[in-house]
C-alpha positions, 0 to 999 in steps of 0.5 A: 528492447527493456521489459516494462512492469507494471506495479500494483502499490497499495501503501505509501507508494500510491502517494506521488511524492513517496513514489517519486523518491522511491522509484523516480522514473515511474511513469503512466501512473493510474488508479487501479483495483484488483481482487482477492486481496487486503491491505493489513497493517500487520508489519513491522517497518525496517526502516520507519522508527518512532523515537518516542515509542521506541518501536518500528512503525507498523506499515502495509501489507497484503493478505489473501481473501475472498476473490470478490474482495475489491482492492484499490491502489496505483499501478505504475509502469518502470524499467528493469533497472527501476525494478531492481532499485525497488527490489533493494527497497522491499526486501524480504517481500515476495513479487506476485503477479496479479490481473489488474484493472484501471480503476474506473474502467473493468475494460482496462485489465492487465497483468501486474505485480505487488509486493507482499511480506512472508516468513513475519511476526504480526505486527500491530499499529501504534495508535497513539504513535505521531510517526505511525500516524504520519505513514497512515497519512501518507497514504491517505494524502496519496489517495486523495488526489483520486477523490473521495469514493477512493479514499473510502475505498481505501478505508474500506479494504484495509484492515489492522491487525490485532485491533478490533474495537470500533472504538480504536478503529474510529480513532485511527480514521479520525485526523487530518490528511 
């Protein structure tokens, strides 16, 4: 019998289209929430470049926080052989066990896993970078298809490192998706 994970995606995996590509045999996806931890643009990206910026693209990663700190994203069920596949996609980021819940049913808790990068220099997001913009919308365009509450509560439990301004932070959140 082949072990199943359940994996906890908090980036561009809670978008179905990325998900797919990345790991095609994913199944049982659902919307699901944690605690204790945030997502941080704070990460060089090793394989998403902008050309124009000639600069990596900054992308997701997770930090710890307070343990009523609420966490939204995906969980999706693969085989032993999916994970493996994954594990080439996220090197360099450690595979952490956390307790999950389906998103709109407390009920509904299991054990899941996530990946979060270590041994990193902070990186900061490019604001003015389309590319940049096109992963933000990747994973706000995954978050739609959950409604609008989980889109705010994506907006609401991400943060960017090294970016402070209410200003620049408006103009982050501002586009289309």
């Amino acid at each position: 019998m082949k072990t199943v994970y359940k994996i906890f995606a908090y980036g561009s995996l809670i978008n179905q289209t990325s998900l797919k590509k990345t790991v095609p045999e994913a199944r049982n996806i659902i919307p699901a929430k944690t605690y204790g931890l945030q997502r941080v643009f704070n990460l060089a990206s090793t394989y998403r470049f902008d050309p124009e910026h000639d600069s990596p693209v900054c992308v997701l990663n997770i930090a710890e926080t307070d343990d009523e700190n609420a966490l939204n994203g995906t969980c999706f069920e693969m085989d032993e052989v999916s994970l493996e596949n994954i594990l080439q996609r996220e090197k360099g980021y450690d595979f952490c066990k956390i307790k999950a819940h389906h998103y709109h049913d407390k009920k509904q808790t299991f054990d899941a896993y996530y990946f979060r990068a270590h041994q990193f220099t902070p990186y900061k997001y490019l604001p003015g970078s389309s590319v940049q913009r096109h992963y933000l919308n990747l994973c706000l365009s995954g978050s739609s298809e959950y409604g609008d509450k989980f889109i705010e509560d994506f907006k609401s439990s991400t943060a960017f490192w090294g970016i402070e301004s209410k200003h620049e932070l408006t103009a982050i959140w501002s586009g289309s998706y």
